[in-house]
N, C-alpha and C positions, 0 to 999 in steps of 0.2 A: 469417598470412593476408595475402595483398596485397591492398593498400588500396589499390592502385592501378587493380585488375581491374574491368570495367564488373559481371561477378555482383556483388562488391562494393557497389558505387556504385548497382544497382538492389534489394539491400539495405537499404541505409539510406534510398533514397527512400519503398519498401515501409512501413518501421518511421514514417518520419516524414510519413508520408501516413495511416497507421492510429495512431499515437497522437498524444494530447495533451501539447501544452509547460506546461510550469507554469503557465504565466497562466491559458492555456483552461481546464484544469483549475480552478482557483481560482474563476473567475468562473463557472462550473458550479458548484461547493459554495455560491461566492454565491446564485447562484438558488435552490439547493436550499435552502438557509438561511432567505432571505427566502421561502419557503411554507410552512415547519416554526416562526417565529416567532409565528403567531397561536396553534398548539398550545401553544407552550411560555409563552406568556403567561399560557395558564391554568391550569397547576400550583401548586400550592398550594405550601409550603414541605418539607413532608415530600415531597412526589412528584415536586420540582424536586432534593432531597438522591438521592432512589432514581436517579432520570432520570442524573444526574452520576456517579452509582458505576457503572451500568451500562458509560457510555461509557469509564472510567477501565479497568474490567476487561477489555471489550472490547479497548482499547488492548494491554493486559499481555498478554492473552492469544496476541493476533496479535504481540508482538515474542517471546513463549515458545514459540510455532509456529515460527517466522524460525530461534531459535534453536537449537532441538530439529534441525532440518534440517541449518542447519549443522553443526551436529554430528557428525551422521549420516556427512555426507560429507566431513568431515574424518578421522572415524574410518575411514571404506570405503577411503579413499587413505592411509592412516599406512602407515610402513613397516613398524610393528608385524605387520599382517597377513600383511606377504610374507615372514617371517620362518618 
């Protein structure tokens, strides 16, 4: 691709005009955080144990999606197929 070409260069204005840089992002889960902390002040211990497994699985589960994909399309491009 040239990266020199204005498509290019109106490209990545496009992308960094519609997304967030890490801070802004951050400082958004910040906000979101501080209005989810009066909820989670009042879980009791067992429902603060469930609340943290939840997010744990959640996690696992979005990086075994990630990976499952990868996969996919490692497999779809292997030479093995054109064989």
């Amino acid at each position: 691709m040239d990266t020199q070409s204005e498509e290019f260069k109106n490209l990545i204005r496009a992308l960094n005009f519609s997304n967030k840089t890490e801070y802004e992002q951050h400082c958004a889960n910040q906000a979101s955080f501080q209005e989810l902390m009066p909820v989670l002040r009042q879980l009791d211990e067992e429902e603060s144990e469930i609340f943290l497994h939840l997010l744990r699985n959640k996690k696992r589960a979005a990086g075994d999606a990630q990976r499952r994909s990868n996969n996919l399309i490692d497999e779809s491009c292997s030479d093995e197929l054109k064989k």
